[in-house]
C-alpha atoms as an extended CHARMM CRD file, in Angstrom:
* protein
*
       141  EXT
         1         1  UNK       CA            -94.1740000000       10.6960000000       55.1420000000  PROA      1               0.0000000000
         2         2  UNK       CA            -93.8010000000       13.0970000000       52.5730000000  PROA      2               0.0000000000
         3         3  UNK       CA            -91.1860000000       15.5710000000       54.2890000000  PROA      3               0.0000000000
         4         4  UNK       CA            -88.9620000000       11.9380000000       54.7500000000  PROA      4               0.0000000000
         5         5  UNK       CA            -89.0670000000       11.0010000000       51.4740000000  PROA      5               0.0000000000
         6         6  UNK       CA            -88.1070000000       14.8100000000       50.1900000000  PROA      6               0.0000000000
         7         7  UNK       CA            -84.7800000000       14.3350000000       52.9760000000  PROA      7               0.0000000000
         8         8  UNK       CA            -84.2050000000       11.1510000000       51.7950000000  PROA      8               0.0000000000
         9         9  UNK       CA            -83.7240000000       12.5180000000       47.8230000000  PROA      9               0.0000000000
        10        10  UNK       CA            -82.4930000000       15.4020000000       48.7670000000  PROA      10              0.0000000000
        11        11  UNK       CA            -79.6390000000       13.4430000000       50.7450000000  PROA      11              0.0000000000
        12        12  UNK       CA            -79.0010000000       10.9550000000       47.6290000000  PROA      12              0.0000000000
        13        13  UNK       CA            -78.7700000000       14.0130000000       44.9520000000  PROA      13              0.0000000000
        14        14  UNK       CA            -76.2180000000       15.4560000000       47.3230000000  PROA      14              0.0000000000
        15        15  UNK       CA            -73.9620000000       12.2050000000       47.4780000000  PROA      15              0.0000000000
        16        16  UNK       CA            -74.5510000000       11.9640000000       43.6540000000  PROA      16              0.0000000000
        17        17  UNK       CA            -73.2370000000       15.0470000000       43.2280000000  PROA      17              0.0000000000
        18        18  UNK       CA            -69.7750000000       15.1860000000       45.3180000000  PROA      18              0.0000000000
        19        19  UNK       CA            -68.9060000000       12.0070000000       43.5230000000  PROA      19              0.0000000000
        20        20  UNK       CA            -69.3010000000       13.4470000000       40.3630000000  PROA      20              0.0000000000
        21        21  UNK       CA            -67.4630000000       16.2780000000       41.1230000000  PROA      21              0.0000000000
        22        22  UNK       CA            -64.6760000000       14.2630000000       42.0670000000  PROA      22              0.0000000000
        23        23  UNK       CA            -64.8300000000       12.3080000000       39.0890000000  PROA      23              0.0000000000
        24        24  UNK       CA            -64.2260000000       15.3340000000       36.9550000000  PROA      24              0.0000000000
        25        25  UNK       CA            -61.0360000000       16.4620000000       38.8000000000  PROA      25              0.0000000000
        26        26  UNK       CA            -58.1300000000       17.0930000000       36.3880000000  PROA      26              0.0000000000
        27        27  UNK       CA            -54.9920000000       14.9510000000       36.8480000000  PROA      27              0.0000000000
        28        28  UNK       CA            -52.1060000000       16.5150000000       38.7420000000  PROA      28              0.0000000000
        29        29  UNK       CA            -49.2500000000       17.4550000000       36.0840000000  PROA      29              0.0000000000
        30        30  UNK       CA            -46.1410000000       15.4830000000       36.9020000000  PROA      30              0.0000000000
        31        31  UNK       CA            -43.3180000000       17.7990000000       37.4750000000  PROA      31              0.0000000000
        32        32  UNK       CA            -42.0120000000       21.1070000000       35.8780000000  PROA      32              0.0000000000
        33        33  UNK       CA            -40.6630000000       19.1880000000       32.7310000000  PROA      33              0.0000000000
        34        34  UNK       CA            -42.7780000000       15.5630000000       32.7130000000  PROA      34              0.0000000000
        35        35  UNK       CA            -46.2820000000       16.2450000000       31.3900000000  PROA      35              0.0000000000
        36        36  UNK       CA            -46.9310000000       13.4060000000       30.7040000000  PROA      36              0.0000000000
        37        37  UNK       CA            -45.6570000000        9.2190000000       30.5640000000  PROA      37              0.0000000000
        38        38  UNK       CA            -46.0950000000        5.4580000000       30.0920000000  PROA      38              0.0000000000
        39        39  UNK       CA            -44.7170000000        2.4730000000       28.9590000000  PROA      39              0.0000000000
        40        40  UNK       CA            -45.7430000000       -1.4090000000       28.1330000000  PROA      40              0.0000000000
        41        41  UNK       CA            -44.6240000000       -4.6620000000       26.7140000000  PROA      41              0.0000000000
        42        42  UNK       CA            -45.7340000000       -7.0080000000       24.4660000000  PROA      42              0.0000000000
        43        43  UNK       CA            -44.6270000000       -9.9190000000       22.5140000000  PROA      43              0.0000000000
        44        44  UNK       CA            -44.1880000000       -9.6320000000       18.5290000000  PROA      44              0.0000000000
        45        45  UNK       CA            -45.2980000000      -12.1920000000       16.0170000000  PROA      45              0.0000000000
        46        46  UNK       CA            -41.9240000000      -13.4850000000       15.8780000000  PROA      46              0.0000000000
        47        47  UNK       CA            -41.4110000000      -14.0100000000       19.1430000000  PROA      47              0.0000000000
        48        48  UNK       CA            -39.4590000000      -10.9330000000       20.5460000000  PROA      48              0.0000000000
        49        49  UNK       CA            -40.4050000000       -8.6090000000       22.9210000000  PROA      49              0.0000000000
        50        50  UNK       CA            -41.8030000000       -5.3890000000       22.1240000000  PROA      50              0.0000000000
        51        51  UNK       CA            -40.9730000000       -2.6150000000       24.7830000000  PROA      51              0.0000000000
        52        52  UNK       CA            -42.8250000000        1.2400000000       24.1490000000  PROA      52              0.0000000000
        53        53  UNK       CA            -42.5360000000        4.3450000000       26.0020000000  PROA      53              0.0000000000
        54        54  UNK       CA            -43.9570000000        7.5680000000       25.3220000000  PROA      54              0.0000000000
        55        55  UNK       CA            -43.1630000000       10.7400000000       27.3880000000  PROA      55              0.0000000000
        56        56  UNK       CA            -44.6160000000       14.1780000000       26.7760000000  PROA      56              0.0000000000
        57        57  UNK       CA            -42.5710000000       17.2230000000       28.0990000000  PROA      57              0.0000000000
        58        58  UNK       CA            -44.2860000000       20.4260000000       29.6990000000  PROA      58              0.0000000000
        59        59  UNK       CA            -41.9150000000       22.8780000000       27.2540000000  PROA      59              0.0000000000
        60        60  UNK       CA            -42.1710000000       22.9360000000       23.4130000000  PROA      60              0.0000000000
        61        61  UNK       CA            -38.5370000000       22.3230000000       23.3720000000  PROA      61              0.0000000000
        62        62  UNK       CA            -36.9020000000       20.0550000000       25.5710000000  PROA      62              0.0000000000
        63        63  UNK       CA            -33.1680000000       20.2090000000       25.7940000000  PROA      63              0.0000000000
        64        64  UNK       CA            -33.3820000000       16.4100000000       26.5150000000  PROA      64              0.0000000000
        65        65  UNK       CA            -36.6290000000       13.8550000000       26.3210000000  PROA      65              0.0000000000
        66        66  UNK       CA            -36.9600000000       10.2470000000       26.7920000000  PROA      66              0.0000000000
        67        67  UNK       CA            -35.6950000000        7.4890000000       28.7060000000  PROA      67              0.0000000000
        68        68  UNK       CA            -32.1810000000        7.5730000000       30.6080000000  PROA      68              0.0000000000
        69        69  UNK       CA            -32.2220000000        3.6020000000       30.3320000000  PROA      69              0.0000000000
        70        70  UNK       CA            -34.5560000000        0.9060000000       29.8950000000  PROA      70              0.0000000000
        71        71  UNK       CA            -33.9450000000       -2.3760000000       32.1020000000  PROA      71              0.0000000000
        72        72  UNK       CA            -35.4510000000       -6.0760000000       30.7660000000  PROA      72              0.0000000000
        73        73  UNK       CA            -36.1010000000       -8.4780000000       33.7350000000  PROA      73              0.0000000000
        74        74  UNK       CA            -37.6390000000      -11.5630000000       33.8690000000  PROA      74              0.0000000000
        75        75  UNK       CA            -39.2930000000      -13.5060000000       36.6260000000  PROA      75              0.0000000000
        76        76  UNK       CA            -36.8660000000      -16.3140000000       38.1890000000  PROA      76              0.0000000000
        77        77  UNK       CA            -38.9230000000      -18.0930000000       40.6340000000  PROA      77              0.0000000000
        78        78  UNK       CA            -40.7000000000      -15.4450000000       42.9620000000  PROA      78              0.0000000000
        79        79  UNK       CA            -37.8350000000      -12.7320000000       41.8470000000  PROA      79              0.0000000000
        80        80  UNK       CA            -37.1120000000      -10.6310000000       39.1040000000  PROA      80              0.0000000000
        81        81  UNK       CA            -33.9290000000      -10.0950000000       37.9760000000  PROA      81              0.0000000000
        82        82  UNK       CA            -32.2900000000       -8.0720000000       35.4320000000  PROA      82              0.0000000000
        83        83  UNK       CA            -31.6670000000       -9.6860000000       31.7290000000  PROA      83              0.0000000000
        84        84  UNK       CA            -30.6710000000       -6.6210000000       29.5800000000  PROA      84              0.0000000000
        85        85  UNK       CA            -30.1260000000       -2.8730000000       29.8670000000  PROA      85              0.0000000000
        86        86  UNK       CA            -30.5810000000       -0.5770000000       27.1850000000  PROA      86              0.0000000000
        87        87  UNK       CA            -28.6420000000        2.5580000000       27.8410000000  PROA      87              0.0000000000
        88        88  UNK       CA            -28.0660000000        6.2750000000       26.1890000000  PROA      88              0.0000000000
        89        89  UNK       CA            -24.7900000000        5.4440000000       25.4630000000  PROA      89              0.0000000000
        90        90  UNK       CA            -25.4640000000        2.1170000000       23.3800000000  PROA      90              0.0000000000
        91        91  UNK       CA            -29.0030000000        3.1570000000       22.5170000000  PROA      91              0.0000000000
        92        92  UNK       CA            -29.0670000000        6.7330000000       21.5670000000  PROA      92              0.0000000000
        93        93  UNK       CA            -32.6900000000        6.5980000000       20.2370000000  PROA      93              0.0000000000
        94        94  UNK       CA            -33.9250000000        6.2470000000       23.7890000000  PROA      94              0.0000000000
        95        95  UNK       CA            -33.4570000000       10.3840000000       24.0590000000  PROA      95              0.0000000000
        96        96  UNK       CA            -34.1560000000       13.4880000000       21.7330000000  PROA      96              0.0000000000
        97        97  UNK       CA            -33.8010000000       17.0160000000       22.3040000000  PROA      97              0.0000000000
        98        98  UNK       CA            -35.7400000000       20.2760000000       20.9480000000  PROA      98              0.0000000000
        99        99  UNK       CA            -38.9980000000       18.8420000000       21.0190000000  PROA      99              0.0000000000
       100       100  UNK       CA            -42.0290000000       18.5000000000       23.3300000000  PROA      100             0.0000000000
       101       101  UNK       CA            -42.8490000000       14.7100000000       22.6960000000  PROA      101             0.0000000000
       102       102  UNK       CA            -41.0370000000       11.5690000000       22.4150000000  PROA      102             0.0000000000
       103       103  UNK       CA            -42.0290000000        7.7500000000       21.6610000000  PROA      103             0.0000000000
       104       104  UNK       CA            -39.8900000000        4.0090000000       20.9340000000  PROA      104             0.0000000000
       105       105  UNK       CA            -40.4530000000        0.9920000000       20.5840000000  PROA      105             0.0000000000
       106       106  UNK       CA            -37.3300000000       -1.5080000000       21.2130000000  PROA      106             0.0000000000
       107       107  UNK       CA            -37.6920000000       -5.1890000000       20.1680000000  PROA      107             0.0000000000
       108       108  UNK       CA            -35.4180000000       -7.6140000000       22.4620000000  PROA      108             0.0000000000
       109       109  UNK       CA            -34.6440000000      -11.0400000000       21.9880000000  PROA      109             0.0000000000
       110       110  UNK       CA            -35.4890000000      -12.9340000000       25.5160000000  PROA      110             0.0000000000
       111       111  UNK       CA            -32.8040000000      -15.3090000000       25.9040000000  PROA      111             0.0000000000
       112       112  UNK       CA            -35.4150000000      -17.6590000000       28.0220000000  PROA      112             0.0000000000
       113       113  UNK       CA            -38.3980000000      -18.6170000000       25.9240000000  PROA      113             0.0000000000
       114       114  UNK       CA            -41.3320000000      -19.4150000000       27.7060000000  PROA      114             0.0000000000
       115       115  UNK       CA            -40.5540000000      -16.9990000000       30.7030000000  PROA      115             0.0000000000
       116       116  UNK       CA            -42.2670000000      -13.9640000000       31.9800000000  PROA      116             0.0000000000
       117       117  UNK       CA            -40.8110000000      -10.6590000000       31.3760000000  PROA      117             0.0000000000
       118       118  UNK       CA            -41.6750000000       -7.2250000000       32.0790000000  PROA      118             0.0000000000
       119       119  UNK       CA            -39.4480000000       -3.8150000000       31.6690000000  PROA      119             0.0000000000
       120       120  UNK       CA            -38.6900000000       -0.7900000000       33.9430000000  PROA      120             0.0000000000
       121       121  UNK       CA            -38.6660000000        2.5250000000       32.1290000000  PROA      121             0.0000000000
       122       122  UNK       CA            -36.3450000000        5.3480000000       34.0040000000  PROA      122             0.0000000000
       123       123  UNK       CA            -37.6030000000        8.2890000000       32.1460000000  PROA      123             0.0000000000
       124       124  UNK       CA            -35.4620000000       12.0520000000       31.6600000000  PROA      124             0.0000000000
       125       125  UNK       CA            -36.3850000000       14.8800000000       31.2230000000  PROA      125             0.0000000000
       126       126  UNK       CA            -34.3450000000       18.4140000000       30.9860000000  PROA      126             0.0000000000
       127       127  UNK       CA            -36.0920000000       22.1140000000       29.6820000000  PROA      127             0.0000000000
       128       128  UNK       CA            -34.6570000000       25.6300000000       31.2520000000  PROA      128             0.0000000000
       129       129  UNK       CA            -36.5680000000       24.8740000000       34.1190000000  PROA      129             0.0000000000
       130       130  UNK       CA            -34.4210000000       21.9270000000       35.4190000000  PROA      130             0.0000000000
       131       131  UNK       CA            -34.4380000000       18.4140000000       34.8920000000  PROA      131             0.0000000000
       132       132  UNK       CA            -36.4380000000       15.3190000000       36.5260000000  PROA      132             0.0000000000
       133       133  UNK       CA            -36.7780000000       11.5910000000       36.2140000000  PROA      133             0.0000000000
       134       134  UNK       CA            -39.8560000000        9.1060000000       36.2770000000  PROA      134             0.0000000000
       135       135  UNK       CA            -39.7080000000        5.2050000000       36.5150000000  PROA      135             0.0000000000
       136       136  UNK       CA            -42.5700000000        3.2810000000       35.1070000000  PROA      136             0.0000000000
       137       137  UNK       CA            -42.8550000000       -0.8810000000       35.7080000000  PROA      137             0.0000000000
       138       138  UNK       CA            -45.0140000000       -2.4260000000       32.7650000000  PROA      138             0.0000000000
       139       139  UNK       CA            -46.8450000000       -5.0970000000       33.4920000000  PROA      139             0.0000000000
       140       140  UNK       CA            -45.4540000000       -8.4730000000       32.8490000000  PROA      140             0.0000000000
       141       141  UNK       CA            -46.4730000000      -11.0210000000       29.4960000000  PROA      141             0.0000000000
């Protein structure tokens, strides 16, 4: 009786312990230049939608850092379609260079109150290493 119960915790510390092992492991790194992303919606006070990225770069000075374009799309039926497109020529903000870290926040006017919108976020990213892109869907309000 004895030498079961002694397997039995000896066989639950040992399934204790590879899970928390493997609840400790460190989070890949996204790609040579993209340390780091993420991006959400929300609505403001006044009724406009609130869309935030932020996007942390692996060099201390990026050549280029942010978002190549930011696409608003709201839910029509069972599909979402495209309502607006911020881009880096009409939106400059959405980029900056020669640093390591870059955040926005864009409000939008919806032009469909009472609809449910959500944003994709097609990050950038260029050091000497190269360059690379990220997309990031927020979840919908």
């Amino acid at each position: 009786m004895k030498k079961k119960f002694v397997v039995l915790l000896l066989a639950v510390v040992c399934l204790f312990s590879a899970v928390g092992v493997r609840g400790y492991a460190a989070e890949p790194r996204a790609s040579a230049q993209i340390a780091s992303y993420g991006a959400g919606i929300s609505w403001s006070s006044d009724g406009r939608l609130e869309i935030r990225f932020t996007i942390q770069g692996t060099s201390a000075n990026m050549y280029a850092l942010g978002a190549s374009s930011v696409v608003v799309q709201r839910l029509s039926g069972s599909n979402w379609v495209s309502e607006y497109t911020f881009n880096i020529r009409d939106y400059p903000k959405l980029q900056a260079s020669n640093t390591n870290y870059h955040a926005l926040v864009i409000g939008y006017s919806p032009r469909y109150s009472g609809a449910s919108y959500r944003a994709m976020v097609f990050f950038y990213a260029r050091n000497s290493a190269g360059t690379d892109t990220a997309i990031k869907t927020t979840n919908a309000v």
